[in-house]
CHARMM-style PDB file with segment names, atoms N, HN, CA, C and O in Angstrom:
ATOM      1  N   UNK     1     -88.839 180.392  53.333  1.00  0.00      PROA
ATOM      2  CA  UNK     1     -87.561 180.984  53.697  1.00  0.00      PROA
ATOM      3  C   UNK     1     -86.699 181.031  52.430  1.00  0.00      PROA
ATOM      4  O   UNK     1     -86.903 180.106  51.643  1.00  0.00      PROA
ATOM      5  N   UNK     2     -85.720 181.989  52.066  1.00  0.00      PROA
ATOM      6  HN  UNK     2     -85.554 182.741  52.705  1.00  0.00      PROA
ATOM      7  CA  UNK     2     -84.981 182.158  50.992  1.00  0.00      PROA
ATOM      8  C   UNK     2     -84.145 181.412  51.025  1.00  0.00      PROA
ATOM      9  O   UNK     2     -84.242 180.696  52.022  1.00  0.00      PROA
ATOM     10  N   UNK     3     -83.054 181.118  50.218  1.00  0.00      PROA
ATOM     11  HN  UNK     3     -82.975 181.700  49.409  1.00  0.00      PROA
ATOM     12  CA  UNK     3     -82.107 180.497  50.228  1.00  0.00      PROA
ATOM     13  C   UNK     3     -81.324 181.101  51.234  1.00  0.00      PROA
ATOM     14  O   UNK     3     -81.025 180.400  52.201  1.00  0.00      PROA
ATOM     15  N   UNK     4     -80.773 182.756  51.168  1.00  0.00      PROA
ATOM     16  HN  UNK     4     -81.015 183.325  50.382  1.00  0.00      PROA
ATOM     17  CA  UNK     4     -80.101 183.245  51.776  1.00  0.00      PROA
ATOM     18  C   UNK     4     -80.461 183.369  53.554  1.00  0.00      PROA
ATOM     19  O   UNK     4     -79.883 183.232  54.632  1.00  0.00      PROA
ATOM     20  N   UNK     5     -81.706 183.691  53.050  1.00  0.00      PROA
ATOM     21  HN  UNK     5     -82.176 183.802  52.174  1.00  0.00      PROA
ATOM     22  CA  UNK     5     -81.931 183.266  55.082  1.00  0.00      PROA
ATOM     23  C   UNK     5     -81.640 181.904  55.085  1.00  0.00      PROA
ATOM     24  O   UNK     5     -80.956 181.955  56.107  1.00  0.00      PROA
ATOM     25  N   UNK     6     -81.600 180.712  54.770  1.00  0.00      PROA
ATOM     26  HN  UNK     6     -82.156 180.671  53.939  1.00  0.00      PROA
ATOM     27  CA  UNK     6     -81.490 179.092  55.206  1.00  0.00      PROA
ATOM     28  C   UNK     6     -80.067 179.257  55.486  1.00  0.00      PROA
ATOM     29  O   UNK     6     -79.486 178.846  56.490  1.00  0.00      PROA
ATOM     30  N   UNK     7     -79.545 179.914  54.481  1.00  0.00      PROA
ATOM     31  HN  UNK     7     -80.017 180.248  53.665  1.00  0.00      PROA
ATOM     32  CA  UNK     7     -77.909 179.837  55.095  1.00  0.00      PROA
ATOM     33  C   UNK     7     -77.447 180.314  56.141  1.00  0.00      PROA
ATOM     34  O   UNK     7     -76.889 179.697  57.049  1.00  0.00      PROA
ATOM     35  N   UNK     8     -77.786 182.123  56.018  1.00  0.00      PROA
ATOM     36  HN  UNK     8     -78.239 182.624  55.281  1.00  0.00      PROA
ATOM     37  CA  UNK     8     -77.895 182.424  57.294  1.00  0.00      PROA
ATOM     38  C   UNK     8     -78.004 181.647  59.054  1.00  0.00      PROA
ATOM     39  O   UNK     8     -77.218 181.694  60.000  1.00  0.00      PROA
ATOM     40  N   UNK     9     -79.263 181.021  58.894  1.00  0.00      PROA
ATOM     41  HN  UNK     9     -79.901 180.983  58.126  1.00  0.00      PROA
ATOM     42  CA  UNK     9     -79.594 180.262  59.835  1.00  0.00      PROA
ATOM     43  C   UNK     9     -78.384 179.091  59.806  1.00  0.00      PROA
ATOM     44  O   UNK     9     -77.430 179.094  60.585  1.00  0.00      PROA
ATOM     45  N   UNK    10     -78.581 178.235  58.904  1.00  0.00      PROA
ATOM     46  HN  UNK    10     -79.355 178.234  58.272  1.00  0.00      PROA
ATOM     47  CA  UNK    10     -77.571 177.118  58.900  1.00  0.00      PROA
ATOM     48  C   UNK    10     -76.123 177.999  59.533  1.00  0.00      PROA
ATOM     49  O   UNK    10     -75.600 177.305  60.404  1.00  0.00      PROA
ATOM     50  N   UNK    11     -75.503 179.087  59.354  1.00  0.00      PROA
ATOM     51  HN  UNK    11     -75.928 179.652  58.646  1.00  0.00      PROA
ATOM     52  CA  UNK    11     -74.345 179.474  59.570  1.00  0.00      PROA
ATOM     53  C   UNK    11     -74.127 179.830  61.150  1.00  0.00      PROA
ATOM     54  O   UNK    11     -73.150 179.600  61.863  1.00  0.00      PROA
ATOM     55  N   UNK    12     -75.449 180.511  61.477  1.00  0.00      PROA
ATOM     56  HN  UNK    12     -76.243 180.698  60.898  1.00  0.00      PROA
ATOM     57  CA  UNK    12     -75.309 180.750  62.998  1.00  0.00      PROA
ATOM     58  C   UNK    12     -75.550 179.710  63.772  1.00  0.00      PROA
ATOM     59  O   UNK    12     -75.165 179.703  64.941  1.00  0.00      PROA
ATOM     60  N   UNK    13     -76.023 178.989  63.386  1.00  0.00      PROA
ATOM     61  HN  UNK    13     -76.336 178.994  62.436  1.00  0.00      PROA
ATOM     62  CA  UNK    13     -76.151 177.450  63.840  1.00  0.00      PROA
ATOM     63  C   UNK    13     -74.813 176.903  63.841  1.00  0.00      PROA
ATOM     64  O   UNK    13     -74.765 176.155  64.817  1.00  0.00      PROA
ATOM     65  N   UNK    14     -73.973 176.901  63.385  1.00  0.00      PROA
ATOM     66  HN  UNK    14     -74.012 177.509  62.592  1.00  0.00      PROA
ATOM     67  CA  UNK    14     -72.954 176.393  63.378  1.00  0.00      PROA
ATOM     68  C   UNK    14     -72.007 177.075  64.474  1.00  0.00      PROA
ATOM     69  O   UNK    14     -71.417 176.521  65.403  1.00  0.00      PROA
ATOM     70  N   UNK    15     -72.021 178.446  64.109  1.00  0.00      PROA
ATOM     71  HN  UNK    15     -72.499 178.896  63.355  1.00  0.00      PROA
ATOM     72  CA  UNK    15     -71.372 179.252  65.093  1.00  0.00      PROA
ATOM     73  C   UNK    15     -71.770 179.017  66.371  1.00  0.00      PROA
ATOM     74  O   UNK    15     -70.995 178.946  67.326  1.00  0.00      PROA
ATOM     75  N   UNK    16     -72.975 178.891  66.425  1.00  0.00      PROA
ATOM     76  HN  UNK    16     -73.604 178.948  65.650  1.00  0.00      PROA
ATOM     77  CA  UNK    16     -73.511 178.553  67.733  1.00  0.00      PROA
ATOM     78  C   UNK    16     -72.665 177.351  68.356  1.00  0.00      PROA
ATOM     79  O   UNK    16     -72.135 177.557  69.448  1.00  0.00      PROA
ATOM     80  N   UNK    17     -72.564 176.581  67.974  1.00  0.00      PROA
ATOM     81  HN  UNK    17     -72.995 176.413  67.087  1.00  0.00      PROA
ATOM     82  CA  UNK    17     -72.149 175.105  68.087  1.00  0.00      PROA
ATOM     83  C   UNK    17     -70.654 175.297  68.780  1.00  0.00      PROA
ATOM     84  O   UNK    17     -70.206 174.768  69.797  1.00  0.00      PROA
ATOM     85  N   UNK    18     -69.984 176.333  67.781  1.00  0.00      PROA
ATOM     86  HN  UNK    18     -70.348 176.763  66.955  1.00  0.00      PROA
ATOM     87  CA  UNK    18     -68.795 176.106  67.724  1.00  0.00      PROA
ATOM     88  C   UNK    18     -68.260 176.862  69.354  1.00  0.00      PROA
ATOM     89  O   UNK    18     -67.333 176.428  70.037  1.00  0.00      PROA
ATOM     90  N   UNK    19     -69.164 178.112  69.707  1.00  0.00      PROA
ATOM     91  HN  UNK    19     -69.918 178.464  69.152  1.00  0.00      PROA
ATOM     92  CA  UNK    19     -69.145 178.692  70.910  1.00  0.00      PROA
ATOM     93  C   UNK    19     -69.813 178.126  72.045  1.00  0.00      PROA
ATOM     94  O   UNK    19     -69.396 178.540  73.127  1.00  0.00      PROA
ATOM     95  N   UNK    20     -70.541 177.471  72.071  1.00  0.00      PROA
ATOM     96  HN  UNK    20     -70.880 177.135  71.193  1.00  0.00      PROA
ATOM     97  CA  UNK    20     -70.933 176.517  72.848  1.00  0.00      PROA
ATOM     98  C   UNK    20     -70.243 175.164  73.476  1.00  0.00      PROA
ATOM     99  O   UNK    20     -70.643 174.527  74.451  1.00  0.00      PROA
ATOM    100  N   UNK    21     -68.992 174.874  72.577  1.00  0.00      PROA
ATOM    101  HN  UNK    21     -68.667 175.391  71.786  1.00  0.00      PROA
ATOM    102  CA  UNK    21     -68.644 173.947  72.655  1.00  0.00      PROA
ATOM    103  C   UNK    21     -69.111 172.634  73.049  1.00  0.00      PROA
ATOM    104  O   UNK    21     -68.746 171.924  73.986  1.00  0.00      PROA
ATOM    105  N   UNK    22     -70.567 172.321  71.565  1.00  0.00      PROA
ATOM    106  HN  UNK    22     -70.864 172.898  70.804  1.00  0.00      PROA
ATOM    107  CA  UNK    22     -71.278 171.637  71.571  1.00  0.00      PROA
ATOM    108  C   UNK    22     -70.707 170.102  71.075  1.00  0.00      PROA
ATOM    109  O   UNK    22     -70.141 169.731  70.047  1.00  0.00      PROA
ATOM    110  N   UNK    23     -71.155 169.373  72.367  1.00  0.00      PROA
ATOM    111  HN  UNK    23     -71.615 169.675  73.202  1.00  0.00      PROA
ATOM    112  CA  UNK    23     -70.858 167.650  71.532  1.00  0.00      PROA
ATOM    113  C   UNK    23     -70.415 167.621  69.904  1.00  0.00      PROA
ATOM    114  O   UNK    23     -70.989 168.070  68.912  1.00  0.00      PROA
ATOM    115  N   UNK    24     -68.860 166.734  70.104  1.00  0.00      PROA
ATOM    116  HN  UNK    24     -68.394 166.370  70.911  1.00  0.00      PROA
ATOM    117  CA  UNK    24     -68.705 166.188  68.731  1.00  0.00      PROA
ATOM    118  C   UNK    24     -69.834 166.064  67.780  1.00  0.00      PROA
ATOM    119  O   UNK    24     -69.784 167.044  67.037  1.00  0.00      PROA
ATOM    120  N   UNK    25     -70.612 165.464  67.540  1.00  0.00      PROA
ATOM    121  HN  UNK    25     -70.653 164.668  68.144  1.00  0.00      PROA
ATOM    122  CA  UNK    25     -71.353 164.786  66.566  1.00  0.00      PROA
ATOM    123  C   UNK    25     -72.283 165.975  65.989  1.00  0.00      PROA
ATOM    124  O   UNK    25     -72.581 166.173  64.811  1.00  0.00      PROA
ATOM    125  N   UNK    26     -72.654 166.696  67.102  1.00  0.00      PROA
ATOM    126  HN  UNK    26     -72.413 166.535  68.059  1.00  0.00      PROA
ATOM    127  CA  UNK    26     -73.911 168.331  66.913  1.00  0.00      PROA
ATOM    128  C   UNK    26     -72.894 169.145  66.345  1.00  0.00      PROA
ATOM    129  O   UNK    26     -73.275 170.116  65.690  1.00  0.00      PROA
ATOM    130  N   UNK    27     -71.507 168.913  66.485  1.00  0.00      PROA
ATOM    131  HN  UNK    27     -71.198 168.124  67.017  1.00  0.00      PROA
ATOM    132  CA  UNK    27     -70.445 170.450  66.067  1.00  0.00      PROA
ATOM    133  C   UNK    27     -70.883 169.938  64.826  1.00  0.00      PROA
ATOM    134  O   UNK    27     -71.760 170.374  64.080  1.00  0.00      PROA
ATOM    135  N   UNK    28     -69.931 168.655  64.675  1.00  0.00      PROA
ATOM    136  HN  UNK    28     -69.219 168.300  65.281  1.00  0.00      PROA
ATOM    137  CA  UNK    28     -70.175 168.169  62.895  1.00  0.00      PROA
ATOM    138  C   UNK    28     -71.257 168.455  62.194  1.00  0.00      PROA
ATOM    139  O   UNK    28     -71.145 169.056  61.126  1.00  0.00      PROA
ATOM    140  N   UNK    29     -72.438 168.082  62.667  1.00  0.00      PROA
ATOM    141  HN  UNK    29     -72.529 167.593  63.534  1.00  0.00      PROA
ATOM    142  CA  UNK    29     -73.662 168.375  61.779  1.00  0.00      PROA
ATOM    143  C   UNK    29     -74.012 169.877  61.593  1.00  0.00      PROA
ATOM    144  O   UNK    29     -74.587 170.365  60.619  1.00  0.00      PROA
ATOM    145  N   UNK    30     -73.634 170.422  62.527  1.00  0.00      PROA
ATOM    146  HN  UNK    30     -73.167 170.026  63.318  1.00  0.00      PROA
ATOM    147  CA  UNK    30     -74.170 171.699  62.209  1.00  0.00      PROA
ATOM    148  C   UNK    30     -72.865 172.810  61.508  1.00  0.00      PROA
ATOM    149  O   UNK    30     -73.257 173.904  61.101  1.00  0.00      PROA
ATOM    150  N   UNK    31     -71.901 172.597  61.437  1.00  0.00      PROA
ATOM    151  HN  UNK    31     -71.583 171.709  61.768  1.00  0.00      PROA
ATOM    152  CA  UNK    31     -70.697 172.883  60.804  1.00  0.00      PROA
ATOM    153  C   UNK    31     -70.766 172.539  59.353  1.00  0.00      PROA
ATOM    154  O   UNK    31     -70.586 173.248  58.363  1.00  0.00      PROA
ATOM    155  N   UNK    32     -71.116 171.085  59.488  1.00  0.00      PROA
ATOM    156  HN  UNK    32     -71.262 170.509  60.292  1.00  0.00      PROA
ATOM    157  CA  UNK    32     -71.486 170.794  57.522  1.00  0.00      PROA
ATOM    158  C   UNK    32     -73.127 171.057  57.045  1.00  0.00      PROA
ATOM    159  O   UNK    32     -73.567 170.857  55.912  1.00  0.00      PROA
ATOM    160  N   UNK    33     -73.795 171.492  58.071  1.00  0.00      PROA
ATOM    161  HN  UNK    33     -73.437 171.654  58.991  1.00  0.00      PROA
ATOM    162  CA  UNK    33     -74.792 172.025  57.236  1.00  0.00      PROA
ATOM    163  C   UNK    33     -75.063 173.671  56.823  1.00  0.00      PROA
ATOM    164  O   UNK    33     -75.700 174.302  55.979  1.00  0.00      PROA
ATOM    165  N   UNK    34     -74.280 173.903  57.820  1.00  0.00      PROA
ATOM    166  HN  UNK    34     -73.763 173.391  58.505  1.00  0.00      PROA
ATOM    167  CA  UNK    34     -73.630 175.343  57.294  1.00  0.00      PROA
ATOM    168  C   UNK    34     -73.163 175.412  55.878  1.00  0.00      PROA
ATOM    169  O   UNK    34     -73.572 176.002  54.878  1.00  0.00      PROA
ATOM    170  N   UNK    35     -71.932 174.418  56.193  1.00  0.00      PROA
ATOM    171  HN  UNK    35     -71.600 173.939  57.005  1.00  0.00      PROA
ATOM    172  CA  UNK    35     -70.877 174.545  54.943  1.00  0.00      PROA
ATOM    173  C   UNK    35     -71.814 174.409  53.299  1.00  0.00      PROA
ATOM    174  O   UNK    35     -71.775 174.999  52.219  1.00  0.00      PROA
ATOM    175  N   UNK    36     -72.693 173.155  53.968  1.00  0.00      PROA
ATOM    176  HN  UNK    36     -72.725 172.675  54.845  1.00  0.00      PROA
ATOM    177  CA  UNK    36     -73.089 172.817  52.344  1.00  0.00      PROA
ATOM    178  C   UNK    36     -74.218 173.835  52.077  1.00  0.00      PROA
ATOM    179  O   UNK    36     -74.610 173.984  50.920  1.00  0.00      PROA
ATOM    180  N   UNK    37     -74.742 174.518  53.054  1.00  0.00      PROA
ATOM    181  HN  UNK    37     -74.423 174.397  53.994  1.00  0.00      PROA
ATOM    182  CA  UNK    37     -76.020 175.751  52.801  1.00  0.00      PROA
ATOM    183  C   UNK    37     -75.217 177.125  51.820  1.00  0.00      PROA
ATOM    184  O   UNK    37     -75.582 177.691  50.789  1.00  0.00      PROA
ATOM    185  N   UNK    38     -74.190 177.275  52.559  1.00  0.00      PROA
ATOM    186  HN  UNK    38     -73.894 176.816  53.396  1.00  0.00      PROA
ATOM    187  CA  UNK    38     -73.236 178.089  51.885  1.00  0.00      PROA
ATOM    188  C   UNK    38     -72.401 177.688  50.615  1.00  0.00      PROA
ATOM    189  O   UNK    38     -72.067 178.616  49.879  1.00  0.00      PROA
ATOM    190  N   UNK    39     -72.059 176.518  50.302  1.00  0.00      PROA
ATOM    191  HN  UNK    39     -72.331 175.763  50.900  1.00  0.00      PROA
ATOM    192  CA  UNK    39     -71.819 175.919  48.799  1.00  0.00      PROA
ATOM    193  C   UNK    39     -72.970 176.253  47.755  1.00  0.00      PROA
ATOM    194  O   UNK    39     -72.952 176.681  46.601  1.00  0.00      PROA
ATOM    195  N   UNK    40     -73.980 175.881  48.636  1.00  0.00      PROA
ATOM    196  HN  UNK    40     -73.995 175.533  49.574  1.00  0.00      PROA
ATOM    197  CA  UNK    40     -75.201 176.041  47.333  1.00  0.00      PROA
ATOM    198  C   UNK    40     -75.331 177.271  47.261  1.00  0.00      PROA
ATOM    199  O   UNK    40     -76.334 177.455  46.571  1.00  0.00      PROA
ATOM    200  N   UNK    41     -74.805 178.468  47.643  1.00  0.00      PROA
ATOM    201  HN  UNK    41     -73.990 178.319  48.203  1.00  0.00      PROA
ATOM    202  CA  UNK    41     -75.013 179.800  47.300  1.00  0.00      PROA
ATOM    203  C   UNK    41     -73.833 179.903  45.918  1.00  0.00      PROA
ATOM    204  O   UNK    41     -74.261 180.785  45.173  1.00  0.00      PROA
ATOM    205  N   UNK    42     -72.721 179.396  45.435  1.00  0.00      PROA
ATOM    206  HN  UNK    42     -72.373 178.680  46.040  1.00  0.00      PROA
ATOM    207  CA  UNK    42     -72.036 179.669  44.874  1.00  0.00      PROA
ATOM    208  C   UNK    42     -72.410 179.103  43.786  1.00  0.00      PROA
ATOM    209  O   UNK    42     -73.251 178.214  43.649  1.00  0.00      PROA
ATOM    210  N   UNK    43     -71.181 180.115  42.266  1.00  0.00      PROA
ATOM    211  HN  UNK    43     -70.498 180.836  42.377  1.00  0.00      PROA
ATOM    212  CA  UNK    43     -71.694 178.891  41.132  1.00  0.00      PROA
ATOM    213  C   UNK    43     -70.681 177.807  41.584  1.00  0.00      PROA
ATOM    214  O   UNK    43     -69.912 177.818  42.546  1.00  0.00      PROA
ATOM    215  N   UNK    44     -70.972 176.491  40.243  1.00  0.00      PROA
ATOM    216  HN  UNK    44     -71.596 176.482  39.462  1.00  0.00      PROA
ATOM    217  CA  UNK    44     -70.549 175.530  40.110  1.00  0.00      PROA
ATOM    218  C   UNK    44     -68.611 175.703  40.517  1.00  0.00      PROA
ATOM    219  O   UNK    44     -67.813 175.190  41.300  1.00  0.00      PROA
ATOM    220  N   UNK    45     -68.594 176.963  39.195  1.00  0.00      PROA
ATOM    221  HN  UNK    45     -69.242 177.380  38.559  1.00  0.00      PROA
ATOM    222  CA  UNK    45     -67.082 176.726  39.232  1.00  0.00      PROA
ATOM    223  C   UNK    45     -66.370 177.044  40.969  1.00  0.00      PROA
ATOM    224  O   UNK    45     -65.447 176.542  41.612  1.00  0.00      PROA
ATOM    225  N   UNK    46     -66.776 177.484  41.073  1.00  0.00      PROA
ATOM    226  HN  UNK    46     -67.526 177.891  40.551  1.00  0.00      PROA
ATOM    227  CA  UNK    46     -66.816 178.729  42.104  1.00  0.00      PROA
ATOM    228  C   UNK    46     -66.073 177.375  43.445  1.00  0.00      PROA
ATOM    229  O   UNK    46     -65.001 177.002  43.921  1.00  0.00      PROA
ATOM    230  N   UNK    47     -67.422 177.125  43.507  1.00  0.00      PROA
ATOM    231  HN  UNK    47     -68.293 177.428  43.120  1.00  0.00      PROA
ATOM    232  CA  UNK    47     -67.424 175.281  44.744  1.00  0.00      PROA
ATOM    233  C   UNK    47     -66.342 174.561  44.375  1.00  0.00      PROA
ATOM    234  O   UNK    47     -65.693 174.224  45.365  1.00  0.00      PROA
ATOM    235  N   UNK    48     -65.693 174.033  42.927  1.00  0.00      PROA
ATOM    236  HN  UNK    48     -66.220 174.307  42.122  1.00  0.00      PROA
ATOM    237  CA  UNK    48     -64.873 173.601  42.846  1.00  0.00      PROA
ATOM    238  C   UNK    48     -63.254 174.347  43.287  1.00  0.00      PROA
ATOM    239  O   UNK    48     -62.440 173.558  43.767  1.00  0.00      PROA
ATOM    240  N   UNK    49     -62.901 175.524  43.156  1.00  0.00      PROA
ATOM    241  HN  UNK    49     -63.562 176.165  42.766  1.00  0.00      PROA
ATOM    242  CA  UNK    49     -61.493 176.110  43.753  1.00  0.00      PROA
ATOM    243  C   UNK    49     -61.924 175.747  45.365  1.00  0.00      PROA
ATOM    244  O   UNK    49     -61.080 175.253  46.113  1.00  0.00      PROA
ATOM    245  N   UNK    50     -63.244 176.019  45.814  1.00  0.00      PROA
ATOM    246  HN  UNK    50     -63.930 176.420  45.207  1.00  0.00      PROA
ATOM    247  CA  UNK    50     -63.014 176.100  47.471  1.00  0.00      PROA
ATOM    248  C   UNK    50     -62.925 174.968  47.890  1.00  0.00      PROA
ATOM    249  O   UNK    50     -62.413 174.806  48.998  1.00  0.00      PROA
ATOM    250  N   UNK    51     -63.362 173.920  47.189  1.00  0.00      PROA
ATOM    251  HN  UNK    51     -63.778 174.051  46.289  1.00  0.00      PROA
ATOM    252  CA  UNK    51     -62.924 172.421  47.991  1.00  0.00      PROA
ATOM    253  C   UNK    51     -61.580 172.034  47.467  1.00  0.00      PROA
ATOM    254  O   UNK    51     -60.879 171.169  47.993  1.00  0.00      PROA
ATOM    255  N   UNK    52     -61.155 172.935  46.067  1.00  0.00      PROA
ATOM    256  HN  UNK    52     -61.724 173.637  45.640  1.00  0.00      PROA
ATOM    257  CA  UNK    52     -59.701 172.503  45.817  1.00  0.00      PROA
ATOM    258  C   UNK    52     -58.862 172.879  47.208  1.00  0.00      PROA
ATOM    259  O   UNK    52     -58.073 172.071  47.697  1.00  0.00      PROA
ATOM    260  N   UNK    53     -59.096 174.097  47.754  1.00  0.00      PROA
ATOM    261  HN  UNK    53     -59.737 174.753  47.357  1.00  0.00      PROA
ATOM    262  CA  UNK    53     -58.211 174.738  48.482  1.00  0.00      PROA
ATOM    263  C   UNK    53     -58.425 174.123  49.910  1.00  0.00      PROA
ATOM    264  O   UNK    53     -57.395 174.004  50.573  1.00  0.00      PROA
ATOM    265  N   UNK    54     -59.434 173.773  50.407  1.00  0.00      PROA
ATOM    266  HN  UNK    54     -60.270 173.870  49.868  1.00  0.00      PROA
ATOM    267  CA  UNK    54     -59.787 172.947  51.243  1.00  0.00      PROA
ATOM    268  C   UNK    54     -58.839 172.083  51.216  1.00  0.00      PROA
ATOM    269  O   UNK    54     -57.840 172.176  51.929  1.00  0.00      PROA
ATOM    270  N   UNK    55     -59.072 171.040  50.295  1.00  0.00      PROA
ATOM    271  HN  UNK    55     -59.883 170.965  49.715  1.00  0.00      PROA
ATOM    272  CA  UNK    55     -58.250 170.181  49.931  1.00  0.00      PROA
ATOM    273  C   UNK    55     -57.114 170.227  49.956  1.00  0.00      PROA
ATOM    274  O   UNK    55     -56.408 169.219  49.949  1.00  0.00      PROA
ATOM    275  N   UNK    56     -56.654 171.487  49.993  1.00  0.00      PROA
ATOM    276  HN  UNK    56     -57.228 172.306  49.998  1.00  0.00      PROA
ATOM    277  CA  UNK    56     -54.784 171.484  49.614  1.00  0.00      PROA
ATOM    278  C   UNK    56     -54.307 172.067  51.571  1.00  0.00      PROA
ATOM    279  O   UNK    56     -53.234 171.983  52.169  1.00  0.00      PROA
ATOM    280  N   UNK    57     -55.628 172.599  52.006  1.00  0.00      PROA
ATOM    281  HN  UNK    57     -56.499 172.667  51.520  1.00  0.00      PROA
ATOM    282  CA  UNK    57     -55.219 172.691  53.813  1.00  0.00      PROA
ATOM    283  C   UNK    57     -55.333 171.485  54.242  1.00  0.00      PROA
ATOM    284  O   UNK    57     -54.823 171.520  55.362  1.00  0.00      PROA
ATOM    285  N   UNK    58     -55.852 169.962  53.945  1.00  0.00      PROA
ATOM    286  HN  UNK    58     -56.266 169.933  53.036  1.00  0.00      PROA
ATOM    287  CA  UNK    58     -55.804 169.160  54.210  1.00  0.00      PROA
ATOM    288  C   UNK    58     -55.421 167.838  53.963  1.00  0.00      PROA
ATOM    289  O   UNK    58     -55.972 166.864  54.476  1.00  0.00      PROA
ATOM    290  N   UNK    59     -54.507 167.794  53.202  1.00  0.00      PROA
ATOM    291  HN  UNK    59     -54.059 168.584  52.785  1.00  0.00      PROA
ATOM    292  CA  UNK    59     -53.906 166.849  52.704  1.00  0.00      PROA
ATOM    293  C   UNK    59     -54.107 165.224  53.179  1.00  0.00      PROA
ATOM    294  O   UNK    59     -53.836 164.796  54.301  1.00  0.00      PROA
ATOM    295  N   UNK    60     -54.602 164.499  52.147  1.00  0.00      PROA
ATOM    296  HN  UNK    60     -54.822 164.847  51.236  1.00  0.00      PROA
ATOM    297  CA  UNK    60     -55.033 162.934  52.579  1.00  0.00      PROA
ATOM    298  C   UNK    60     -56.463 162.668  53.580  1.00  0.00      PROA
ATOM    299  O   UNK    60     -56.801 161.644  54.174  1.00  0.00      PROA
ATOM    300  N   UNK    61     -56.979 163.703  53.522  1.00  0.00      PROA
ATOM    301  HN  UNK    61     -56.705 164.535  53.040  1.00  0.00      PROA
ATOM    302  CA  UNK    61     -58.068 163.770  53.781  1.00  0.00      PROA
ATOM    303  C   UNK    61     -59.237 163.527  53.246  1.00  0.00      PROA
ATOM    304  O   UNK    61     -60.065 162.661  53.529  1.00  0.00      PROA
ATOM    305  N   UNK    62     -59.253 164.825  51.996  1.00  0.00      PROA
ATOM    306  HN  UNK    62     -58.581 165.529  51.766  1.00  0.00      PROA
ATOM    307  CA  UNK    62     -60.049 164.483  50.956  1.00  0.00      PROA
ATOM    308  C   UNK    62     -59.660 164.383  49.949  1.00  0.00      PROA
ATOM    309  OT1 UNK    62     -60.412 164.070  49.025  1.00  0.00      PROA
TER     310      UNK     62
END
């Protein structure tokens, strides 16, 4: 499987989750394995602004 299909998958997986309104613990996992399938598509610099900005919607979080 390519990278881009793994994400793919990882992403609808998540979506899935999220429309399903699947158990806490299955949203989480499949929400951050989305997320991090889709990080590894970006460059380096790239990952760093989106967790900056992340970061700045969530204050004391991360």
């Amino acid at each position: 499987m390519t990278r881009y299909a793994a994400m793919e998958k990882e992403i609808s997986e998540a979506k899935q989750a999220v429309m399903l309104n699947a158990p806490q613990h299955q949203l989480v996992k499949e929400v951050r394995e989305g997320i991090e399938h889709l990080l590894n598509m970006l460059p380096g610099e790239v990952v760093v602004q989106v967790l900056s900005g992340i970061a700045a919607m969530a204050p004391g979080v991360i």
